[in-house]
N, C-alpha and C positions, 0 to 999 in steps of 0.2 A: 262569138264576136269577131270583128273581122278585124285583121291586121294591115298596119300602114306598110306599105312596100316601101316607101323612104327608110323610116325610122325602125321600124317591125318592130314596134309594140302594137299591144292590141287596147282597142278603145271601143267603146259603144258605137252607134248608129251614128248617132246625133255628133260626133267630135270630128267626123268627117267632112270634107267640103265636097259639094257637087261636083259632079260635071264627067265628061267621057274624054279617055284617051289619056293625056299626061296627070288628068285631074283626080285619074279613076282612083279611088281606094289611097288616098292621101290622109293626112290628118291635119288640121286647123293648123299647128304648129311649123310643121314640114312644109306646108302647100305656104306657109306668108315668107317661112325661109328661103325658099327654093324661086321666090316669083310663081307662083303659081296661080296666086290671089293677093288681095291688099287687108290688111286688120280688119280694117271696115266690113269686107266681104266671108271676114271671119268672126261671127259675133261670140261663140263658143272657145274662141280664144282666151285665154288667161294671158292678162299682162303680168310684168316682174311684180308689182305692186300687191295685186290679188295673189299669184303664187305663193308669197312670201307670206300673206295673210293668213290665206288657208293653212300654210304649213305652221304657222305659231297654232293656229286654232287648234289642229289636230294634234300638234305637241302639248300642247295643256291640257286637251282631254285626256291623254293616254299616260303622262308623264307619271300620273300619283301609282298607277297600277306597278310600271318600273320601276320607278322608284323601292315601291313595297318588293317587288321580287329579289331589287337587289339589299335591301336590309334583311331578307330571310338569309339569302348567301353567304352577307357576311358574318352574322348571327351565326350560323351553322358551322362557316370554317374556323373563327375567332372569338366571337362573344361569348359561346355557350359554354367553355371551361373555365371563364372567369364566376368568379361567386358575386359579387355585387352588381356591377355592369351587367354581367349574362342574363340575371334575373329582371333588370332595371330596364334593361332593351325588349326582353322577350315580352313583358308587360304592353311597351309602346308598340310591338310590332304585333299583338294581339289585338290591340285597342284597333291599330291603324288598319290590322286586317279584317275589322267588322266595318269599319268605317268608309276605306274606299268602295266598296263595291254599294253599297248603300249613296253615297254620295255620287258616286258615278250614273246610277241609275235614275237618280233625282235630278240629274244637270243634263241629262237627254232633250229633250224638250227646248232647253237653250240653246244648247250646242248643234242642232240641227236649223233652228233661228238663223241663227250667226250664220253657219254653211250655207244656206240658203239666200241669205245677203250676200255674201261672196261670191255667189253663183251667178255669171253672166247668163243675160235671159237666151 
C-alpha cells in the first residue's frame, strides 16, 4: 500500500487524490489541508462527524472483548483469593466468556451495515 509523503501513513489506493506533481501520492486528508484540492474534490474524505461515528461504532464492537480481558486481570490479581466474590466473579466472567464471542460473532452482519453507511461512496 502506498504511503502519503505529507502525513506518511499508509492508506489504500482509493484514499488518495489524483493527479501529478504536488498531487502525487497525497491522501484525501493532507491534499484538502495543504490546498491541494477542495472536500468536494475529495469524496473519500471523512468529515469530524463521520469520524467520530465510526470511531463509536468500532468502540462498541470491540469494547465487550476488553472489557472481558480486563475482568480476567483483575480476577487473577485480586478476586481469586477471596472465597465468596472470587467464586461469585469467576462464574460471571465464565458466563461472559462463552457469551461475548458468540454475541460478537452474531452482531457481524450489523456491524458491517452500519460501517458501510458511514462509508463515503
Amino acid at each position: 500500500m502506498p504511503t502519503c509523503r505529507l502525513c506518511r501513513s499508509v492508506y489504500p489506493q482509493e484514499h488518495f487524490i489524483s493527479g501529478n506533481g504536488p498531487r502525487y501520492l497525497v491522501c484525501a486528508r493532507c491534499g484538502v489541508e495543504h490546498g491541494y484540492c477542495t472536500a468536494e474534490e475529495a469524496p473519500q474524505l471523512y468529515d469530524d462527524a463521520t469520524v467520530r461515528a465510526r470511531l463509536a461504532l468500532i468502540g462498541g464492537r470491540y469494547a465487550p472483548i476488553l472489557w472481558l480481558i480486563m475482568g480476567w486481570v483483575l480476577w487473577t490479581l485480586f478476586f481469586s483469593s477471596l472465597p465468596l466474590w472470587g467464586k461469585a466473579s469467576l462464574v460471571i466472567l465464565i458466563i461472559a466468556t462463552l457469551a461475548v464471542p458468540v454475541m460478537h460473532l452474531l452482531g457481524g452482519p450489523k456491524f458491517q451495515a452500519q460501517l458501510r453507511r458511514l462509508t463515503p461512496k
